[in-house]
C-alpha positions as a Markdown table, in Angstrom:
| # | Residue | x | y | z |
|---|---|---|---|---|
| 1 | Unk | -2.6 | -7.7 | 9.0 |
| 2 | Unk | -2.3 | -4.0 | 8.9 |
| 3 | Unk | -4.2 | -2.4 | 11.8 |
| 4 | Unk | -5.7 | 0.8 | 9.6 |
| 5 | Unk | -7.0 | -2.2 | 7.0 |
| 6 | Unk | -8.9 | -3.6 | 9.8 |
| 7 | Unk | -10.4 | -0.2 | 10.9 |
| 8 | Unk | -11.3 | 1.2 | 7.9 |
| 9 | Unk | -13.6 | -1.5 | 7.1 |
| 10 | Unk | -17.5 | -1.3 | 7.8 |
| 11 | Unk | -17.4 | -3.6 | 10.5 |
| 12 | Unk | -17.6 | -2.7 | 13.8 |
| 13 | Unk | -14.2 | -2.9 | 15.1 |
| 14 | Unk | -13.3 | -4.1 | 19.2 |
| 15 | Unk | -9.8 | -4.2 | 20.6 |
| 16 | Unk | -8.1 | -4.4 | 23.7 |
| 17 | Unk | -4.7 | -2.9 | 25.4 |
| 18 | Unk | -2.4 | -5.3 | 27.7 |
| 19 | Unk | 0.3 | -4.1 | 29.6 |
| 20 | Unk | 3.5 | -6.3 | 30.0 |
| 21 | Unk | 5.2 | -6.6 | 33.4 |
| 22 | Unk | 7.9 | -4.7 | 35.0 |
| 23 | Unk | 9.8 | -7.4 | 36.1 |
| 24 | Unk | 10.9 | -10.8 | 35.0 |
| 25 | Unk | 9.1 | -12.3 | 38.0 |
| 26 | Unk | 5.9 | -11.2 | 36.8 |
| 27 | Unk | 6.1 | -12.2 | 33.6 |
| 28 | Unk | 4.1 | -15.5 | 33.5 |
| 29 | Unk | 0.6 | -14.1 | 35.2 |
| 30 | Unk | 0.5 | -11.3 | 33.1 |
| 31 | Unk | 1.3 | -13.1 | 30.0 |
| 32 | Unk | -1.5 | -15.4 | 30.7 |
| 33 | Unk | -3.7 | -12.9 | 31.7 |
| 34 | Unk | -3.2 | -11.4 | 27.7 |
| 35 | Unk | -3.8 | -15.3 | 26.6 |
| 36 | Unk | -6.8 | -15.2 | 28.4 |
| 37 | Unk | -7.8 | -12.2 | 26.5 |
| 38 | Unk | -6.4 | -13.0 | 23.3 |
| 39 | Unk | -8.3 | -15.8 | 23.4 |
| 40 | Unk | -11.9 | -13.5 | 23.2 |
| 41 | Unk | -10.7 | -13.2 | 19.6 |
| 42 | Unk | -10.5 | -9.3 | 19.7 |
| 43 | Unk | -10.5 | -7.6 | 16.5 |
| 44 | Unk | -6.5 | -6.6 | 17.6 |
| 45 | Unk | -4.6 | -6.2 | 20.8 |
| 46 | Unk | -2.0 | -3.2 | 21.6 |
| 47 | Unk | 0.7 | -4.3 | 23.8 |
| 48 | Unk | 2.2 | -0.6 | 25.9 |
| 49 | Unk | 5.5 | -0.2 | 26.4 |
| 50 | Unk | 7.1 | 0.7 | 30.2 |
| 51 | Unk | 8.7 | 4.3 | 30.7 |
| 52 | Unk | 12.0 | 4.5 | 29.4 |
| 53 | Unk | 12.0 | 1.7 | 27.4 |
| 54 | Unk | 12.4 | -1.0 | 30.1 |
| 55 | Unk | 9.8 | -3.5 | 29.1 |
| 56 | Unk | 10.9 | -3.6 | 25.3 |
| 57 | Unk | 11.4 | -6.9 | 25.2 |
| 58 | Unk | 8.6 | -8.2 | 27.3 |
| 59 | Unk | 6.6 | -6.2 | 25.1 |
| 60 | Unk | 7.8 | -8.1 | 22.1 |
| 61 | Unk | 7.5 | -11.4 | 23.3 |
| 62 | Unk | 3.6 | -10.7 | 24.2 |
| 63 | Unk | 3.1 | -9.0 | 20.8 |
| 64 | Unk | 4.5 | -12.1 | 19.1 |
| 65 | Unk | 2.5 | -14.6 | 21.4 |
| 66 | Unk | -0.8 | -13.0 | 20.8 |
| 67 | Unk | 0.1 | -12.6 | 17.2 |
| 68 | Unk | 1.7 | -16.0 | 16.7 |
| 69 | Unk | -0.6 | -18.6 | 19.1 |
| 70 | Unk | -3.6 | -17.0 | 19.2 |
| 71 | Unk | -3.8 | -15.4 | 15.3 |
| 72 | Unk | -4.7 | -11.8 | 17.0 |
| 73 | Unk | -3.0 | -9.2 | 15.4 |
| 74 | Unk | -0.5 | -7.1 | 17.6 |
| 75 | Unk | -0.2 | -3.9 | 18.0 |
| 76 | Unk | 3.2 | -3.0 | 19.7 |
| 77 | Unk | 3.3 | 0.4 | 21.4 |
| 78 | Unk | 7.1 | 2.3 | 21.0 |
| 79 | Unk | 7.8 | 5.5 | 23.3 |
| 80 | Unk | 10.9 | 7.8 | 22.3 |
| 81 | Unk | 11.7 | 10.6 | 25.0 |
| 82 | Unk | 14.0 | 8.5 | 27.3 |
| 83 | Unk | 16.0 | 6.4 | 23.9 |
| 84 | Unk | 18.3 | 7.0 | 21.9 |
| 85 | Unk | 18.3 | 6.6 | 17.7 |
| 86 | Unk | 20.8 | 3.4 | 18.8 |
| 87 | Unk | 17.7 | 2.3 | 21.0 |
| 88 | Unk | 15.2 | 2.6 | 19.0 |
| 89 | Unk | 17.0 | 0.7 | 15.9 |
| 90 | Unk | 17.4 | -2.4 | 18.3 |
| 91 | Unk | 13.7 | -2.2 | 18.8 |
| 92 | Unk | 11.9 | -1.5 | 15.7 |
| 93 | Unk | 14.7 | -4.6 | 14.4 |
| 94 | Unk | 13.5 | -7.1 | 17.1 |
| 95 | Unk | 9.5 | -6.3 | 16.4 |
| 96 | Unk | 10.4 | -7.0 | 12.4 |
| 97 | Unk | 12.1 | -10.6 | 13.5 |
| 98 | Unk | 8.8 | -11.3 | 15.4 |
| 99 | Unk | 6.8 | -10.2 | 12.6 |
| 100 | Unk | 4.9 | -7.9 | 14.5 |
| 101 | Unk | 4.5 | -4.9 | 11.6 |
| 102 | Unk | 2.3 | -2.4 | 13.4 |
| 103 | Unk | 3.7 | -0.1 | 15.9 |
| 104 | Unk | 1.4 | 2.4 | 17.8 |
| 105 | Unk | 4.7 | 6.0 | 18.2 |
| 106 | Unk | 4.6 | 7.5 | 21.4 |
| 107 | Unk | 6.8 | 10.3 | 23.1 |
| 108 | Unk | 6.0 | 9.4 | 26.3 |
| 109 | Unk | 5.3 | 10.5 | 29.2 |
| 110 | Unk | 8.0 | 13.1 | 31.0 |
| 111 | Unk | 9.3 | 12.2 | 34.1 |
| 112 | Unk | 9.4 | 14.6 | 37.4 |
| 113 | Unk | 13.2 | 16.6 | 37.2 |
| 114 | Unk | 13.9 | 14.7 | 33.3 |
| 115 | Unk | 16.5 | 17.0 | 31.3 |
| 116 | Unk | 14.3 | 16.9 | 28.7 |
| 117 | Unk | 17.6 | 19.1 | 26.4 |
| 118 | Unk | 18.7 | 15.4 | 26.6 |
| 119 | Unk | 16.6 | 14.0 | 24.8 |
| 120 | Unk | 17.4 | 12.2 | 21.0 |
| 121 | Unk | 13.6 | 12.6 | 20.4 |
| 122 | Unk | 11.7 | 15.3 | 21.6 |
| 123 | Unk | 8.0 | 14.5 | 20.0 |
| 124 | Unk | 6.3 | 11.5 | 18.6 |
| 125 | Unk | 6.5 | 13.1 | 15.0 |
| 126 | Unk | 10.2 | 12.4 | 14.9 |
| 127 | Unk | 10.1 | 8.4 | 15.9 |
| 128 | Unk | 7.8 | 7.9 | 13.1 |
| 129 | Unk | 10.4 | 8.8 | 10.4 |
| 130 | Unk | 12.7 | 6.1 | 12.1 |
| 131 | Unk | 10.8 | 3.5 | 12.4 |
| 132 | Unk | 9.7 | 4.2 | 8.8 |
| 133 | Unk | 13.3 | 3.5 | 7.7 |
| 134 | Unk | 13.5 | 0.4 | 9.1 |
| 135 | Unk | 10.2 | -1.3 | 7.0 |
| 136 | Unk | 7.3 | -1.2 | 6.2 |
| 137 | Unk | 5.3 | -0.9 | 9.3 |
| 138 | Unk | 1.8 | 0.3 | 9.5 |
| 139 | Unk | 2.2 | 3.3 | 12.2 |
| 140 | Unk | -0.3 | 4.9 | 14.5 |
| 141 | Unk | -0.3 | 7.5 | 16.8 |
| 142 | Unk | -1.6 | 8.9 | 19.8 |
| 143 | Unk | -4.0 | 12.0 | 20.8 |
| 144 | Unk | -5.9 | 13.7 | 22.5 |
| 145 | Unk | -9.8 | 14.2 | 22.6 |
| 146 | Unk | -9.6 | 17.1 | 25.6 |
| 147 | Unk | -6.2 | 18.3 | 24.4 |
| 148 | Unk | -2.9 | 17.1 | 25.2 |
| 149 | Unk | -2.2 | 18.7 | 29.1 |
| 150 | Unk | 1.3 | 20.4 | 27.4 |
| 151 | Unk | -0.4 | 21.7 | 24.7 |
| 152 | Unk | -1.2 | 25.6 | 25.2 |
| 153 | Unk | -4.3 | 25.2 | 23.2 |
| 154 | Unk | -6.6 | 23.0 | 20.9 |
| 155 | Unk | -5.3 | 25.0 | 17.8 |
| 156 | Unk | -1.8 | 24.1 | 18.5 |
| 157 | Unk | -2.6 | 20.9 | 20.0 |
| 158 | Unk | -4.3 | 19.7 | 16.4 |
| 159 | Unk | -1.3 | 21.4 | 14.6 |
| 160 | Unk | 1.0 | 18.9 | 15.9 |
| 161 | Unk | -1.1 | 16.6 | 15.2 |
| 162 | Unk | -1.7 | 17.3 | 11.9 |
| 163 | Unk | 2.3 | 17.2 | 11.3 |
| 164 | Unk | 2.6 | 13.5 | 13.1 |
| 165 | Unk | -0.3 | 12.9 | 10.4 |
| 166 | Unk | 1.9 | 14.2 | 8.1 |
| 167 | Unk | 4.9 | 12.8 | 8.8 |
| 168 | Unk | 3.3 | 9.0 | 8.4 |
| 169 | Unk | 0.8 | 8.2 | 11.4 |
| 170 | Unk | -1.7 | 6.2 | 9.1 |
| 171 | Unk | -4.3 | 5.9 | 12.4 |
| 172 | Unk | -5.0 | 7.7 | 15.7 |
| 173 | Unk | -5.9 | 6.1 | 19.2 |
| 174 | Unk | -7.8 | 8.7 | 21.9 |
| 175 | Unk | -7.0 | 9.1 | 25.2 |
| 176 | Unk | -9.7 | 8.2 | 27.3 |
| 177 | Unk | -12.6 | 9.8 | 27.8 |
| 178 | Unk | -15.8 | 9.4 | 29.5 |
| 179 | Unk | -18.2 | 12.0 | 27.8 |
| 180 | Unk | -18.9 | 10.5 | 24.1 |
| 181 | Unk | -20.3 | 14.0 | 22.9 |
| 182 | Unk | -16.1 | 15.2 | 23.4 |
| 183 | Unk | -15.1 | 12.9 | 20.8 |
| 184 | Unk | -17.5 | 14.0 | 18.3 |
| 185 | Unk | -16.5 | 17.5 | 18.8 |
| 186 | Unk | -12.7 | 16.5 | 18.6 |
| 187 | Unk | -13.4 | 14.5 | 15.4 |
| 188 | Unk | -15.3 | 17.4 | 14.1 |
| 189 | Unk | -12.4 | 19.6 | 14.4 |
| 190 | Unk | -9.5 | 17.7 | 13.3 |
| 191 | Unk | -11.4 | 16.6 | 10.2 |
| 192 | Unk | -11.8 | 20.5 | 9.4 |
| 193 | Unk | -8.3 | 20.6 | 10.0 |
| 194 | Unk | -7.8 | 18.0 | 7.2 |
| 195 | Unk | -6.9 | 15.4 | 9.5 |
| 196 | Unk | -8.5 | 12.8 | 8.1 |
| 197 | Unk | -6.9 | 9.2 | 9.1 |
| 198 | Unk | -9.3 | 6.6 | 11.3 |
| 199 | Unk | -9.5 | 7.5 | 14.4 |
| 200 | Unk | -9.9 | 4.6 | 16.9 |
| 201 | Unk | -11.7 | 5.7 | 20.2 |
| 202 | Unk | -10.5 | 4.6 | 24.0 |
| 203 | Unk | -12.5 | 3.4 | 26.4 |
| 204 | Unk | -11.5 | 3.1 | 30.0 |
| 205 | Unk | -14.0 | 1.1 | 31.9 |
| 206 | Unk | -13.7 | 2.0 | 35.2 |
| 207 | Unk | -14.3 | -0.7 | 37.8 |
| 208 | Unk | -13.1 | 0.6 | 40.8 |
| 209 | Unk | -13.1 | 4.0 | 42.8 |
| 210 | Unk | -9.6 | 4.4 | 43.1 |
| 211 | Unk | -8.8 | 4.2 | 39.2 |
| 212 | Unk | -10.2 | 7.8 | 39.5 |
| 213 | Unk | -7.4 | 9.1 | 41.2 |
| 214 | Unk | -4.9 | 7.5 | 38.7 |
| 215 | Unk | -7.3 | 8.5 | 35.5 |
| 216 | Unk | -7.1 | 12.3 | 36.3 |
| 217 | Unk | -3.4 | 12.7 | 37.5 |
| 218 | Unk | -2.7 | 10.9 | 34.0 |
| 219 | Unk | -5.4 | 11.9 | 31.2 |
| 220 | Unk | -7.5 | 15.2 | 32.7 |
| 221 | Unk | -10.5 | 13.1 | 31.4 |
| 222 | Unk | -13.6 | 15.3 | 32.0 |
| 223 | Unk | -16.0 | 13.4 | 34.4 |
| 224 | Unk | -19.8 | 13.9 | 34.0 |
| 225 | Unk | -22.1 | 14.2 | 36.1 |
| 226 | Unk | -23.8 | 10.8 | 35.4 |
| 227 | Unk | -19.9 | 9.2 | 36.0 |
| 228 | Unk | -19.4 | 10.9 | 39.2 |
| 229 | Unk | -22.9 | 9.7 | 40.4 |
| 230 | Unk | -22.4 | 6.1 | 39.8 |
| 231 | Unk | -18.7 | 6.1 | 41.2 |
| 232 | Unk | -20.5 | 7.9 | 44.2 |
| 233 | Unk | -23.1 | 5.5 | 44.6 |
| 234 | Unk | -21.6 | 2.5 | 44.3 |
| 235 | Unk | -17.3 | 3.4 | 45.0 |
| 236 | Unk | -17.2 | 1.6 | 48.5 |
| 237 | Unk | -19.3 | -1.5 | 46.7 |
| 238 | Unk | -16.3 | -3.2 | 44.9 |
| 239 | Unk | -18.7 | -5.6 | 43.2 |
| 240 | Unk | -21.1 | -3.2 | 42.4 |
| 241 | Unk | -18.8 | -0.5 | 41.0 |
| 242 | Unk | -17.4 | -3.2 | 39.0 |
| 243 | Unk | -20.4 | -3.9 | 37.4 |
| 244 | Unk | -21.4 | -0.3 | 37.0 |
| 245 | Unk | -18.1 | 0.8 | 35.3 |
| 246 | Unk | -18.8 | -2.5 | 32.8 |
| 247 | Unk | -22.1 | -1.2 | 31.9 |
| 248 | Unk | -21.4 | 2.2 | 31.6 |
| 249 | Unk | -18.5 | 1.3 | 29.3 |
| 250 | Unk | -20.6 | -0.7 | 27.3 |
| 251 | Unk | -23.1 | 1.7 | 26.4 |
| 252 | Unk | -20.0 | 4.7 | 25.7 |
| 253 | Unk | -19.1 | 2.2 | 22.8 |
| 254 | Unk | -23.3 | 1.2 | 21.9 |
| 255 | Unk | -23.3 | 4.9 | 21.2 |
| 256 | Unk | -20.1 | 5.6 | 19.3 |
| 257 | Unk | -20.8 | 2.2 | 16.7 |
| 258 | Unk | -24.7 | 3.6 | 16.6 |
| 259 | Unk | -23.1 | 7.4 | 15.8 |
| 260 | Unk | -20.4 | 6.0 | 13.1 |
| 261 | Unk | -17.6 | 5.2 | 14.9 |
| 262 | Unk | -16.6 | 1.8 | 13.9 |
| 263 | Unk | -13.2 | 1.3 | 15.9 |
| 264 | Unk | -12.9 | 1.2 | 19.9 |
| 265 | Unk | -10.1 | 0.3 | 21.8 |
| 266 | Unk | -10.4 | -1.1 | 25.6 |
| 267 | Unk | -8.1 | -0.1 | 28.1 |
| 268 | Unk | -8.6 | -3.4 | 29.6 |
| 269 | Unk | -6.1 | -3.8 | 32.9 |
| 270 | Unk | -4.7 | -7.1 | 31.9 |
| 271 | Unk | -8.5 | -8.2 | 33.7 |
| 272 | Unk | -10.0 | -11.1 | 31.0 |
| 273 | Unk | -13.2 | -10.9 | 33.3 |
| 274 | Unk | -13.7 | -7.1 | 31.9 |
| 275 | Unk | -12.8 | -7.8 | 28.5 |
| 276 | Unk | -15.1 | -10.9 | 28.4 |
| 277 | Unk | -18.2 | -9.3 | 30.1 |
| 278 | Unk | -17.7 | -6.5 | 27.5 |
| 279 | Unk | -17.7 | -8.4 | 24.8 |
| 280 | Unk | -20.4 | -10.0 | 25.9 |
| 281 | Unk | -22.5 | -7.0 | 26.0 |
| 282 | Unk | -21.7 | -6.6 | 22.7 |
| 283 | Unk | -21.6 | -10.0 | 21.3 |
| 284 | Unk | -24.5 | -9.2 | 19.0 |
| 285 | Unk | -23.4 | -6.1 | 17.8 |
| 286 | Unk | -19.5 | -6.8 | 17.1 |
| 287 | Unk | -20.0 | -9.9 | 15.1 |
């Protein structure tokens, strides 16, 4: 199943991200953490893949397990900036052999002191021609609702878009964000811009007070006021917070499906007991 088939349907749309581990040790509680998940039935899952490439094959092997066992399509993610063309080949080749067919093109994020002259790729626009020479994937890309933190402005932030757009991306994924009225300004803009592929939106839902400190030294995500209240209120109440953050996640995506936005994606943290109390919020809506 292509993933931009899926999303450009009428139906409201729910998926979930899963991270694979860093280590072989690890492997088995975070693969049945993404069973657990998998098993939720979301409409797809996206499987990231670790900085420099080092997870590739863990990444696979989830991808093809939720694909294969659990009859979820899987969404492999594919970063660039630290491979090489030889790299990348041996990649996009073992995701084909697994029949995994949809692969979400990243750059990747850029290490502290990396030589980025180096590089074989130096922007997401430039893995999506690869991997299109290798089959017939369905590609999606990356971007970003408060402008990407390199980017010297929105103009030339949604100009680079526009080219990945371009160049093949058939779907966008946002960054997260915690202010729903910053997507629909973003989506307003692009779409001027004649960027006009689905754009699936990312929800983080935030269940503890130190995810904060992580979300902002990685996305810039605006906080509002209503956010910083809760996480104030109820931060030293692990239970509580946890139970806030599921609720206020909840209704970001109530109000996106109510204002037209049929596809959301859940940043879920490898944690089933987030994905399942979401979709139990929603179990009326999403079915």
């Amino acid at each position: 199943m292509r993933i931009v088939d899926l999303i450009k349907g009428e139906k409201p749309i729910l998926s979930m991200e899963v991270f694979p581990p860093k280590t072989s040790d690890k492997f088995e509680s975070i693969k049945h953490a993404t069973e657990e998940i998998a098993s939720l039935k979301p409409d797809f899952m996206s499987v990231t893949y670790g900085a420099g490439g080092g997870t590739s094959d863990f990444t696979a092997d989830i991808a093809e397990n939720i694909q294969k066992n659990y009859g979820v399509p899987a969404l492999a993610h594919l970063t660039c900036l630290s491979s090489d063309k030889e790299k990348i080949e041996s990649v996009v080749e073992n995701l084909k052999a697994k029949g995994i067919n949809n692969i979400l093109a990243l750059r990747g994020d850029v290490p502290d002191g990396f030589d980025r002259s180096l590089c074989h790729y130096r922007y997401a626009s430039e893995l999506i021609d690869d991997i299109k020479s290798h089959g017939d994937f369905c590609i999606g890309g990356a971007c970003y609702p408060e402008t990407h933190p390199e980017s010297e402005n929105s103009y030339e932030d949604i100009k680079n878009l526009k080219l990945k757009v371009e160049k093949g991306c058939e779907f966008l994924t946002t960054q997260m964000f915690f202010d729903n009225n910053i997507l629909y300004n973003f989506l307003y803009r692009i779409r001027e811009a004649g960027i006009n592929v689905p754009v699936v939106a990312g929800i983080m839902p935030v269940t503890n007070a130190a995810q904060i400190k992580r979300i902002m030294s990685i996305s810039q995500a605006a906080l509002p006021q209503r956010f910083i209240r809760i996480v104030d209120r109820y931060g030293t109440k692990p239970e509580a917070m946890k139970q806030a953050g599921i609720i206020y996640a909840t209704e970001q995506v109530i109000d996106l499906y109510a204002n037209g936005i049929n596809a959301v994606h859940i940043y879920t943290m490898n944690k089933p007991e987030v994905a399942s109390a979401i979709m139990s919020n929603l179990s009326n809506i999403i079915r």
